[in-house]
C-alpha positions, -999 to 999 in steps of 0.1 A, spaced: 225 245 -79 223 217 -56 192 192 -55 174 169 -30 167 139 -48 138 118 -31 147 81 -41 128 54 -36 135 23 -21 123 -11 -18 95 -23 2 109 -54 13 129 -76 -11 162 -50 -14 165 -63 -52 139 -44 -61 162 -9 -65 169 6 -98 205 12 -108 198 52 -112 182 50 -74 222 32 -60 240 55 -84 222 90 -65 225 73 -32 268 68 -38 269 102 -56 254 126 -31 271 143 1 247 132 20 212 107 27 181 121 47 167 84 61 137 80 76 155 54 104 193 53 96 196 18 107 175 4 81 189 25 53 220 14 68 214 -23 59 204 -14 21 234 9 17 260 -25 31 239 -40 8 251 -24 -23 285 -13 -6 273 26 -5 294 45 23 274 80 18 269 99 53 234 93 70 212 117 91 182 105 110 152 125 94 122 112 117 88 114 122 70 143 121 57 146 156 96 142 170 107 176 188 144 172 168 128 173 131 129 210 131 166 208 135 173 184 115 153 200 82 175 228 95 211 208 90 198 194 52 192 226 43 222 240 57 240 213 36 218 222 2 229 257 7 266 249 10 261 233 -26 259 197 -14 232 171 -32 213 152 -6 191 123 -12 156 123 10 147 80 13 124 66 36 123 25 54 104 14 25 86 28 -4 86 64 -15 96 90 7 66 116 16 41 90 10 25 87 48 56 97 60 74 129 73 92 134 42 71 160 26 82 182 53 122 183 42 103 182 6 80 214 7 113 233 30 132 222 4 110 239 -24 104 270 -2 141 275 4 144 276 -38 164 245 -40 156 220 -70 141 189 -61 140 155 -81 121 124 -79 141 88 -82 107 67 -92 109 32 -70 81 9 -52 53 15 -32 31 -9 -10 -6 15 -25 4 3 -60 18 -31 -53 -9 -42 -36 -33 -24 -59 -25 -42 -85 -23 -76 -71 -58 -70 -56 -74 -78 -90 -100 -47 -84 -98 -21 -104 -74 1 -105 -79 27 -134 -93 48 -105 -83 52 -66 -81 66 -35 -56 64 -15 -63 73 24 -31 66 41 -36 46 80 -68 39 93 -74 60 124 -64 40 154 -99 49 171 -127 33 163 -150 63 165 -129 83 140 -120 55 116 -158 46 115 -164 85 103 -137 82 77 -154 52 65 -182 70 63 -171 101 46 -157 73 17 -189 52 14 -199 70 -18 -165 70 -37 -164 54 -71 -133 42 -71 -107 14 -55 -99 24 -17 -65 17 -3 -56 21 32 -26 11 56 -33 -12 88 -17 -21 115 -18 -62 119 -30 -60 156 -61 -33 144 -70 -56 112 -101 -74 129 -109 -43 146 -107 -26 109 -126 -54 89 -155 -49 117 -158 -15 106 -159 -17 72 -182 -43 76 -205 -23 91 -198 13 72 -195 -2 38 -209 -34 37 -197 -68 25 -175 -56 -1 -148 -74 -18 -112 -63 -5 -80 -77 -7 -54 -80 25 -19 -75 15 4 -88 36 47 -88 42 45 -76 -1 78 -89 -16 87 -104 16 94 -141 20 62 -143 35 41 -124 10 1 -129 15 -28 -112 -6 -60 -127 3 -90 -117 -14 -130 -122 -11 -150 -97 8 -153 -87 42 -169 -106 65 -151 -137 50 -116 -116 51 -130 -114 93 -137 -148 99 -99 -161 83 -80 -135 105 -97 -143 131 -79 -178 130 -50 -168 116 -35 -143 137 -21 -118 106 14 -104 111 39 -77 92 28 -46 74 -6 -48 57 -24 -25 29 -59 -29 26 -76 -28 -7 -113 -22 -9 -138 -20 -40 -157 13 -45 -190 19 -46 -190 26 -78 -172 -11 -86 -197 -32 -62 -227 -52 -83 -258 -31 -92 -290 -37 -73 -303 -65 -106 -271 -83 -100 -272 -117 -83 -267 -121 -46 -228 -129 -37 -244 -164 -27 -255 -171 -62 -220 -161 -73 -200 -183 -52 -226 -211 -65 -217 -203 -97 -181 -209 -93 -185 -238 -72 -202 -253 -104 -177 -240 -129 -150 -250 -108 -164 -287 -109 -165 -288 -143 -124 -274 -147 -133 -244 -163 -101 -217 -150 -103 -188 -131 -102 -164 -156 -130 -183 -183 -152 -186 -150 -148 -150 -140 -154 -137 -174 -185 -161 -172 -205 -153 -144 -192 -114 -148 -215 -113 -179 -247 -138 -163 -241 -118 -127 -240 -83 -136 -209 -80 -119 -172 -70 -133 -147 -91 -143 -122 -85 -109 -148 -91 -88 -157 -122 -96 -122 -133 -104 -114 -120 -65 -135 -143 -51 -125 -172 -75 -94 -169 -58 -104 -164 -26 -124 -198 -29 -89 -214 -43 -73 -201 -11 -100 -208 14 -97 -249 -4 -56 -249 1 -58 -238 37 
């Protein structure tokens, strides 16, 4: 029986590709790509000569077709991998289209584990992450992303979200005024030369894009309701005295966080978020 492997594939730095992920990619007949020009640079990369076919986005007329010619190939007995331009395929891209076909037309389908921007950033946010949501883009109106922000203003756990660079400020402005000034994280160019997470909460996040004009793919990371200080819990301008003061005295990040998290009322992560934030707000 032949199988569609969806293999994932490295976010930015191409070193981050496991050896099982190359081996698929040289053994099938054939590799479903998101944008063959950029799977075309990993596969010179790792001297892979497997034949491409353009699989694109899911409002493109040709898709139909081209679902049409992998399955025409998976029916012949041929293995094909499914890979998008970064991350894992299906993940706020059209690959779940080839993927549920695939399924529909009986064909086995595998899944090559690899990186992803929602957990990468996740975890580098220092919020919690033993519960999340992820939501994909922000709608690029206003109205409707304000709605969605809306609709998530009462979820417990971690929000993630994709943004545009030139739709941040826009962004920040309404989750400023949908969820408040909640600690987030910006994750920018991840494992890119130019890598950037900066964390603290909103309206600060605002004000520093707002002179530094961000660029490159960003993931937005945002606490949950469920994660942001109880009503008893001091004010966030207590909090950033507090650090100021245990900063004086040398005590590190992580003694300070663990420190005001137990005076404050607030967790660990987000305390230790905006310890960093100051530490990055002082370097810049």
């Amino acid at each position: 029986m032949s199988v569609l492997t969806i293999v994932g594939t490295p976010i930015g730095n191409l070193e981050d590709i496991s050896a099982r992920a190359l081996r698929i990619l040289r053994e099938v007949s054939l590799i479903a790509a998101e944008d063959t020009r950029v799977t075309r640079h990993l596969c010179a990369r790792y001297d892979i000569h497997t034949p491409l076919i353009a699989f694109t986005d899911a409002y493109d007329r040709r898709q139909s077709g081209r679902v049409h010619h992998v399955l025409e190939a998976l029916d012949s007995g041929q293995d094909v991998a499914l890979v998008s331009d970064a991350g894992m395929p299906g993940i706020s891209d059209p690959g779940y289209v080839l993927i549920q076909a695939a399924l529909t037309a009986g064909h086995r389908v595998e899944v090559v584990p690899g990186p992803s921007a929602v957990t990468t950033a996740l975890v580098g946010s220092g919020l919690p992450s033993d519960r999340f949501l992820f939501v994909g883009f922000l709608p690029r109106k206003a109205g409707e992303r304000r709605a969605l922000l809306a609709e998530l203003a009462a979820e417990p756990g971690t929000l993630v979200a994709f943004e545009a660079p030139h739709r941040l400020l826009d962004a920040l402005d309404d989750l400023l005024a949908t969820l408040g000034d909640r600690t987030v994280a910006v994750a920018r160019e991840l494992t890119k030369h130019f890598e950037e997470i900066w964390r603290g909460n909103v309206s600060a996040a605002r004000d520093y894009y707002a002179q530094h004009v961000p660029k490159g793919e960003i993931t937005l990371v945002i606490a949950g309701a469920g994660r942001q200080r109880k009503m008893i819990g001091w004010p966030e301008s207590e909090v950033r005295k507090g650090i100021a003061l245990l900063s004086e005295e040398g005590l590190p990040p992580a003694a300070t966080a663990r420190v005001l998290a137990r005076l404050a009322g607030w967790t660990r992560s987000e305390v230790y978020a905006l310890v960093v934030g100051e530490e990055e707000d002082d370097e810049s």
